[in-house]
C-alpha positions as semicolon CSV with decimal commas, in nm:
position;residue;x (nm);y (nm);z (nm)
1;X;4,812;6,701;15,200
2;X;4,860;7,074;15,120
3;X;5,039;7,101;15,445
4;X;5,265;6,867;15,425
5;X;5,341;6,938;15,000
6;X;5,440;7,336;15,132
7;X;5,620;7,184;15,413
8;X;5,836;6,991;15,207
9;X;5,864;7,265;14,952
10;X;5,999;7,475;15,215
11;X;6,240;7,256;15,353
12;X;6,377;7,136;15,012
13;X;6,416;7,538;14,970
14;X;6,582;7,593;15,317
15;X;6,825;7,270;15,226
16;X;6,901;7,425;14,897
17;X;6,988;7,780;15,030
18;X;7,210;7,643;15,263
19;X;7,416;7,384;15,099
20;X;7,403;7,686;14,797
21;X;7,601;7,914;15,102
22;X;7,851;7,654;15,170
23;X;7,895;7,558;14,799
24;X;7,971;7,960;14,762
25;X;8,191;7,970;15,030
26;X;8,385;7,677;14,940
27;X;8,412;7,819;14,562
28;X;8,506;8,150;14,723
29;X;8,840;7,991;14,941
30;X;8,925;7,773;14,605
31;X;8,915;8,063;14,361
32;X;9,267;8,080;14,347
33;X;9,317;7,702;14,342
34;X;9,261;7,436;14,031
35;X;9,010;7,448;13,830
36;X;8,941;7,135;13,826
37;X;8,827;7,161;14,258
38;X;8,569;7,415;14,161
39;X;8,413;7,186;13,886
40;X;8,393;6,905;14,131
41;X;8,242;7,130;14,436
42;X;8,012;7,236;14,200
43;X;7,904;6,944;14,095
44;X;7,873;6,797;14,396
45;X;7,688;7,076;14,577
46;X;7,325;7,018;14,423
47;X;7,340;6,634;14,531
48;X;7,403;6,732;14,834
49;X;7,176;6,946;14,879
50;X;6,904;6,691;14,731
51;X;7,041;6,448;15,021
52;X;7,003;6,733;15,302
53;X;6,649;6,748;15,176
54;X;6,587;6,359;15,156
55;X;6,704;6,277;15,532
56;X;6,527;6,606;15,631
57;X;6,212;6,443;15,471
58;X;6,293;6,117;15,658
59;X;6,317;6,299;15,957
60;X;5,985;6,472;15,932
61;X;5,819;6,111;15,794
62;X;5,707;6,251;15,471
63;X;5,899;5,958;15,289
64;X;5,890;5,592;15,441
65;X;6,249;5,418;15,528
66;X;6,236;5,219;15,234
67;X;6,159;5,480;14,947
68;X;6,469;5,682;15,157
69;X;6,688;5,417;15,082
70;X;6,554;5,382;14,708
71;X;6,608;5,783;14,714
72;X;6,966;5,756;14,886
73;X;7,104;5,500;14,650
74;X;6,989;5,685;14,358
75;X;7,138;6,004;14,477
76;X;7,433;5,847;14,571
77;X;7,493;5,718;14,206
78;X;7,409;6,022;14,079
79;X;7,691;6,194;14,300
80;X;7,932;5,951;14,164
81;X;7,844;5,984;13,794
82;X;7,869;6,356;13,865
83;X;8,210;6,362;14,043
84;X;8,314;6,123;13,764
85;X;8,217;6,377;13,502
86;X;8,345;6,704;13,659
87;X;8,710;6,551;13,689
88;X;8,711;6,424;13,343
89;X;8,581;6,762;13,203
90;X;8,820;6,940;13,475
91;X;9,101;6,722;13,349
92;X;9,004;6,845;12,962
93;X;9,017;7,266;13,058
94;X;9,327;7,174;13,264
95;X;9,504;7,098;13,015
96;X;9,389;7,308;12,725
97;X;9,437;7,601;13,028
98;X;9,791;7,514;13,071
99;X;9,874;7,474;12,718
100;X;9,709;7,834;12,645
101;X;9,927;7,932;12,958
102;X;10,247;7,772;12,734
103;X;10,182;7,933;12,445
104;X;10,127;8,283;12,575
105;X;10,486;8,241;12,778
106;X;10,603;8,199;12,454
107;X;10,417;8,461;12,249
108;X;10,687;8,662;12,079
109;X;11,024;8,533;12,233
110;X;10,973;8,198;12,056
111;X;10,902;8,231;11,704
112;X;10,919;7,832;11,652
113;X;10,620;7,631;11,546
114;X;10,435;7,472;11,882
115;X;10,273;7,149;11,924
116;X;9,931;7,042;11,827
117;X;9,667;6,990;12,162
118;X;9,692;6,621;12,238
119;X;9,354;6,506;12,408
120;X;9,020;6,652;12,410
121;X;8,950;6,991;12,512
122;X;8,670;7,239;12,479
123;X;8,597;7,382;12,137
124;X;8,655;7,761;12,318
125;X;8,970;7,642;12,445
126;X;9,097;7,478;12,111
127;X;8,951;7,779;11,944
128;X;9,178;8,038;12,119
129;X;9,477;7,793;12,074
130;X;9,428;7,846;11,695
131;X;9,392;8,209;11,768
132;X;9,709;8,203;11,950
133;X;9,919;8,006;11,691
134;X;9,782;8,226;11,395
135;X;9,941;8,477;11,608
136;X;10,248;8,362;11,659
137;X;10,288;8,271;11,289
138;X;10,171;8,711;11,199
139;X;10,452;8,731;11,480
140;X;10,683;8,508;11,329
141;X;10,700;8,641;10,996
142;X;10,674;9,036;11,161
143;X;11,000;8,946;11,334
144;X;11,161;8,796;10,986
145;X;11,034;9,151;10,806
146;X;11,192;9,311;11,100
147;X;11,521;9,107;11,014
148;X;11,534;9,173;10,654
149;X;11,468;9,515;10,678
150;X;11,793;9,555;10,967
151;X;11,970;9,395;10,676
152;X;11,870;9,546;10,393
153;X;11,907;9,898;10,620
154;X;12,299;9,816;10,713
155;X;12,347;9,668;10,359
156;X;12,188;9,993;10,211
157;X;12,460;10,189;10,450
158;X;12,774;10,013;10,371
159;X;12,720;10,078;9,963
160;X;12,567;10,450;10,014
161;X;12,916;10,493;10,226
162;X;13,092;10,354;9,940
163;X;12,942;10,580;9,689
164;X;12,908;10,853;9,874
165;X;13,311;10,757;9,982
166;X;13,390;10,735;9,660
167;X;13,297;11,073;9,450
168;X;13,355;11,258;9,796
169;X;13,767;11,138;9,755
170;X;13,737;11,228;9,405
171;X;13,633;11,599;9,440
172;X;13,879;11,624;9,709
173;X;14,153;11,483;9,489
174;X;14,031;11,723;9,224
175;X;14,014;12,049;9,435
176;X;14,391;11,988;9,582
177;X;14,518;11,976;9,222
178;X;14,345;12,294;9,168
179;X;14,457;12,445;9,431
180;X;14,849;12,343;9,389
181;X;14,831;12,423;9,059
182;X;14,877;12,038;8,893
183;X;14,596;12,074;8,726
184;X;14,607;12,214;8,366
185;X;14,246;12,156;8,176
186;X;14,077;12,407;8,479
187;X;13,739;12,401;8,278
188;X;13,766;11,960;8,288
189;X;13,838;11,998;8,614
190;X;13,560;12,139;8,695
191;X;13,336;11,947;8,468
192;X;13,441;11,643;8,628
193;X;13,352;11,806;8,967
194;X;13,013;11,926;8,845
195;X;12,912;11,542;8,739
196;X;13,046;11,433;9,022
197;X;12,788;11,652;9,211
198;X;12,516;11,577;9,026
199;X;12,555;11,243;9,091
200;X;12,580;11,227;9,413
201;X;12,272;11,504;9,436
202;X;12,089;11,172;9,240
203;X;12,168;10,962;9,530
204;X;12,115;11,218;9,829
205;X;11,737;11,270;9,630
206;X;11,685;10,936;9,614
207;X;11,708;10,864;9,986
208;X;11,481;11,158;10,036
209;X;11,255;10,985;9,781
210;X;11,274;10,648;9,985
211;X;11,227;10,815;10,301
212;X;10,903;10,977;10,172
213;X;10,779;10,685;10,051
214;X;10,828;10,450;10,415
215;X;10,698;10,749;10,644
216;X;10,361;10,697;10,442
217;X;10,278;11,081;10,364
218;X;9,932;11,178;10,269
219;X;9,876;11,094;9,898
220;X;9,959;11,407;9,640
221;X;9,703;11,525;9,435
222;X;9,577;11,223;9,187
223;X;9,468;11,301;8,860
224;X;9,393;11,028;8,556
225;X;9,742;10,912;8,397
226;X;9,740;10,792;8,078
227;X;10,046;10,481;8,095
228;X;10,012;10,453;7,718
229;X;10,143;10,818;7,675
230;X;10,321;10,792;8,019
231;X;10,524;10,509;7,809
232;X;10,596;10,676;7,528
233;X;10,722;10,946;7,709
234;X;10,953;10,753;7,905
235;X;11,092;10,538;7,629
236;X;11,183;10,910;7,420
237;X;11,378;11,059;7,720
238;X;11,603;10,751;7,766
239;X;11,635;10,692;7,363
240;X;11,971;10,800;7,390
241;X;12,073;10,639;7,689
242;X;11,971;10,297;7,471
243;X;12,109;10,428;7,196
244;X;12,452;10,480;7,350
245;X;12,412;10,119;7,512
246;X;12,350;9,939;7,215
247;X;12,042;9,890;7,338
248;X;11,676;9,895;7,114
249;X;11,408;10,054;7,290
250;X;11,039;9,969;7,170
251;X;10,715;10,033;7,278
252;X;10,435;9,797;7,294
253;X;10,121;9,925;7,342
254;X;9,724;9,820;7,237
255;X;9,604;9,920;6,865
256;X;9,290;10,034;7,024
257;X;9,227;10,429;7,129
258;X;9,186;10,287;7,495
259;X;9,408;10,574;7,687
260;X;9,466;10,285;7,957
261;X;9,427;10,578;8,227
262;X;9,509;10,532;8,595
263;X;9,449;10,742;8,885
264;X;9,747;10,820;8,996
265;X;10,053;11,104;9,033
266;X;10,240;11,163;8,736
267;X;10,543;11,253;8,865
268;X;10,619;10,938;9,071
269;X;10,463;10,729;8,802
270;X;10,733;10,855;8,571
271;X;11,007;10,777;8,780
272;X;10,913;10,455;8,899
273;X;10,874;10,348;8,532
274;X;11,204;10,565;8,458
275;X;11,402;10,334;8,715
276;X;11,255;10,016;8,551
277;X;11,357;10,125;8,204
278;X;11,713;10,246;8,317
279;X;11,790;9,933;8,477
280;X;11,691;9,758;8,206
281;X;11,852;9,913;7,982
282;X;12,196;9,905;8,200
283;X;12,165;9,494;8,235
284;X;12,089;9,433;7,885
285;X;12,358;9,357;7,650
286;X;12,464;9,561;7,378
287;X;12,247;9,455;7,066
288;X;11,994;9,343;7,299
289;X;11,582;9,435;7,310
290;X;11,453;9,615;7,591
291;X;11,036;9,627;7,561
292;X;10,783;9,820;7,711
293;X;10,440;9,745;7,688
294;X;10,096;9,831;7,863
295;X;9,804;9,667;7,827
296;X;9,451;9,588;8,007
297;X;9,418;9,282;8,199
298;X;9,044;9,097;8,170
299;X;8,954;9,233;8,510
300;X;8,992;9,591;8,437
301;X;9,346;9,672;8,571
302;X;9,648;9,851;8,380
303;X;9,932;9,625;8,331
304;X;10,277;9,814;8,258
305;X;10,547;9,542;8,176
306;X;10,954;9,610;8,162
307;X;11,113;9,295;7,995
308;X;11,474;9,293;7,924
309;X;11,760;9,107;7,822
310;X;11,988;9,063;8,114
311;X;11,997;8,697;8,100
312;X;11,818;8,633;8,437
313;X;11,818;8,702;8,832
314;X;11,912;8,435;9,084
315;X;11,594;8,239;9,201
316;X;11,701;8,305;9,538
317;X;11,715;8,684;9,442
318;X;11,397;8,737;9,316
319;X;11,227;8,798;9,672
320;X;11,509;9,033;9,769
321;X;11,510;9,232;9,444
322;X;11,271;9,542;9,585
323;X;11,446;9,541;9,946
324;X;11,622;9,868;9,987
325;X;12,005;9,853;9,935
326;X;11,967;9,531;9,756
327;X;12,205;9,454;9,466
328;X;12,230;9,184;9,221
329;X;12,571;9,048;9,283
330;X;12,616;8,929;9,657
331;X;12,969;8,845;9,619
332;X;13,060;9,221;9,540
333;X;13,179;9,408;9,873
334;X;13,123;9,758;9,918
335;X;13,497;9,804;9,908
336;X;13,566;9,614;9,567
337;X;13,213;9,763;9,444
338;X;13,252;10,059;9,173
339;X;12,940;10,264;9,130
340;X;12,666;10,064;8,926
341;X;12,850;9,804;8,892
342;X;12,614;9,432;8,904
343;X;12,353;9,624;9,062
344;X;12,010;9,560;8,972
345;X;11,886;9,904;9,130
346;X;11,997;10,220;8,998
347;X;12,216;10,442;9,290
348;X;12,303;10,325;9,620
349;X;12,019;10,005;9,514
350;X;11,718;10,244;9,577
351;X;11,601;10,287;9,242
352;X;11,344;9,899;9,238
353;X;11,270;10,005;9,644
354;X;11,132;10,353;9,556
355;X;10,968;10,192;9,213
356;X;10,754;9,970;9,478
357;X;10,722;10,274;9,716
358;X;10,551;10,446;9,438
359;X;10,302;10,146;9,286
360;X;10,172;10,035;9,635
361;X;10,106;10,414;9,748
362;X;9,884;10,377;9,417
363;X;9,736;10,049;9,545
364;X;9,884;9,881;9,271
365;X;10,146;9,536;9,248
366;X;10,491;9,528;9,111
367;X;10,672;9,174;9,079
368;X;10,939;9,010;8,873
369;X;10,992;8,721;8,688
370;X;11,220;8,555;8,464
371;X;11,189;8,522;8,101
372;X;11,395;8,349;7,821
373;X;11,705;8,567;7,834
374;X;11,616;8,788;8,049
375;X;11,377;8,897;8,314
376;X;11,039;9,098;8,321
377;X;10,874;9,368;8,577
378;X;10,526;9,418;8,599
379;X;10,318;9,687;8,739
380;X;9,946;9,614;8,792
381;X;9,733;9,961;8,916
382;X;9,353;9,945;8,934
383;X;9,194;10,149;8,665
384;X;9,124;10,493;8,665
385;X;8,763;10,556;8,786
C-alpha cells in the first residue's frame, strides 16, 4: 500500500512538472499577446495536469474504470467552471487595461474630462484610473495657470511699453526743446525731466521687485515685525498723499498692548502694505474713508485689512486682481491708457502682484473682497514665534 501511495505521488509529481513546462512555454510564446490567453492557459494548466495524472493512474490500475469516470467528469466540470471564470475576469482587466491605455494617450494633450469605467474591473485597476484622472485634472488646471500667466505676461508687456513709451517721448520732446532753444523755464524743464525719471525708475524697480519675488530667492533675514507699528508707520508716510486726495486715512488697531508681531522682513512688509494703501487711496473718492486695521484672528494669526471706498471690483475680476499686468478696466487699451489711469495696481499693474509675492514668501494669504462701497484686502501671516 506504501508502494503504490509513493508511486502515485510520484507520478502525480512527474504529470505536474510536465504539464507546469508546457503551461510555461505556452505563457512564454503568448507574453506579447492578450491578456486575457494567459489567464485562460493558466487556468487551464492545473486541470490538466490533474487529468494527465488521473488516466496515468488508470493506466497503472490504481483507480478502477468507474471512479476514473467519476474523477474525469468532475475534472472536466471543473475545467469548464475554470475557463468560464478566467475569460470573465480576463474580459474585466481587458478592459480596465485598455481604458488605462486611453487615458495615458491622452495624459496632457487632452485636458477634457474622460469617462467614468463602465463594467466591473479590479479595484487596482479602478484605483490607478482615479490616479490617472486626479492627474489629468493637477494637469488640467497646470495648463490653465500656464495660460493665464502667457496672458497676464503679454498683457503686463503691452502697458509697461505704453508707460515706458510714454515718459520716454516725453523726455525726448523735452530735451529737443532744450536743445533748440524753445524752451524758456530751463530749471521746469528739467524738473519735469527729473519726475519723469523717477517715475519710470519706480516702474523699472518694480519689475526687478516682481522678478525677485517669481525666481523664489532664499528668504532675507526675518526678524519679529510688529504690523501694529508697521501700520502706523505706513498710514503717516502716505498722510499727505490722502490728504491731497481728499481722502481720510485712519488706523484701526486693538486697545490691547498686544504688538501683533510677525516674523517676517520689514522692508517688503512695508511695501506690500504701502501698495495696498496707495491703491486705495487712488480708487477712493474724494471725501471718502480709507481704513487700516490689524487685528488677531482666534487661531493665532495676524490679520492686516485695507478697506476702501472705490465702489467695488467686477466679480469676474476678483480672481484676476493679483495676476501681474492686471488692471481694473478691461476695456482700456494700452494705446488709449494714460498712466494710472482705472488701474487697480499701482505702475505698469505690478504693485497687488508683488504685494502677493511678498505675503506668500512669508507663508501668509492675501485675498479680496467686496464691501458696501467699496472693497477690502486682507493679509493673514502666521504669528511670530
Amino acid at each position: 500500500m506504501n508502494k503504490d501511495m509513493f508511486t502515485i505521488l510520484a507520478l502525480t509529481t512527474l504529470w505536474t512538472l510536465i504539464v507546469a513546462g508546457l503551461g510555461a512555454a505556452i505563457l512564454w510564446q503568448f507574453r506579447r499577446r492578450s491578456l486575457r490567453i494567459t489567464m485562460i492557459v493558466a487556468a487551464l494548466a492545473p486541470m490538466a495536469a490533474a487529468l494527465a495524472a488521473v488516466l496515468q493512474s488508470v493506466r497503472a490500475m490504481f483507480i478502477s474504470e468507474h471512479d476514473s469516470w467519476v474523477v474525469l467528469w468532475t475534472l472536466a466540470f471543473a475545467a469548464l467552471l475554470g475557463l468560464g471564470m478566467s475569460v470573465l475576469l480576463g474580459h474585466w482587466i481587458s478592459t480596465g487595461s485598455r481604458d488605462v491605455g486611453r487615458r495615458l494617450r491622452h495624459l496632457g494633450t487632452s485636458y477634457e474630462p474622460t469617462a467614468e469605467l463602465t463594467g466591473a474591473v479590479p479595484a487596482e485597476l479602478a484605483e490607478l484610473t482615479d490616479e490617472l484622472e486626479m492627474t489629468r485634472r493637477k494637469l488640467a488646471a497646470s495648463h490653465e495657470r500656464e495660460r493665464a500667466l502667457e496672458a497676464s505676461r503679454r498683457e503686463l508687456v503691452a502697458f509697461m511699453s505704453h508707460d515706458l513709451r510714454t515718459p520716454l517721448a516725453g523726455l525726448r520732446a523735452v530735451s529737443e526743446g532744450l536743445e533748440d532753444g524753445v524752451i524758456d523755464d530751463v530749471p521746469g524743464a528739467l524738473r519735469q525731466m527729473r519726475s519723469t525719471v523717477d517715475r519710470m525708475t519706480g516702474l523699472v524697480d518694480d519689475l526687478f521687485e516682481l522678478s525677485r519675488l517669481s525666481a523664489a530667492p532664499p528668504p532675507r533675514h526675518r526678524s519679529a515685525v510688529s504690523l501694529r507699528e508697521l501700520a502706523e508707520d505706513v498710514a503717516g508716510e502716505n498722510g499727505e498723499h490722502a490728504r491731497s486726495s481728499g481722502v481720510r486715512l485712519a488706523v484701526s488697531t486693538p486697545t490691547d498692548a498686544d504688538r501683533l508681531a510677525v516674523q517676517g522682513d520689514p522692508d517688503e512688509l512695508t511695501r506690500a502694505v504701502t501698495n495696498l494703501v496707495g491703491n486705495a487711496i487712488r480708487h477712493t473718492a474724494p471725501g471718502g474713508t480709507v481704513t487700516l486695521a490689524v487685528d488677531r484672528e482666534p487661531d493665532g494669526r495676524v490679520r492686516l485689512a485695507v478697506t476702501d471706498g472705490c465702489g467695488g471690483i467686477p466679480t469676474d475680476d476678483l480672481d484676476r486682481v493679483f495676476d501681474i499686468g492686471w488692471r481694473g478696466d478691461e476695456q482700456r487699451t494700452p494705446e488709449s491708457a494714460s498712466p494710472g489711469e482705472g488701474a487697480r495696481s499701482s505702475g505698469g499693474g505690478l504693485g497687488l502682484a508683488i504685494a502677493r509675492g511678498v505675503v506668500e514668501s512669508h507663508d501668509g494669504n492675501i485675498a479680496v473682497s467686496n464691501i458696501d462701497g467699496g472693497c477690502a484686502f486682507q493679509i493673514d501671516l502666521p504669528a511670530s514665534v
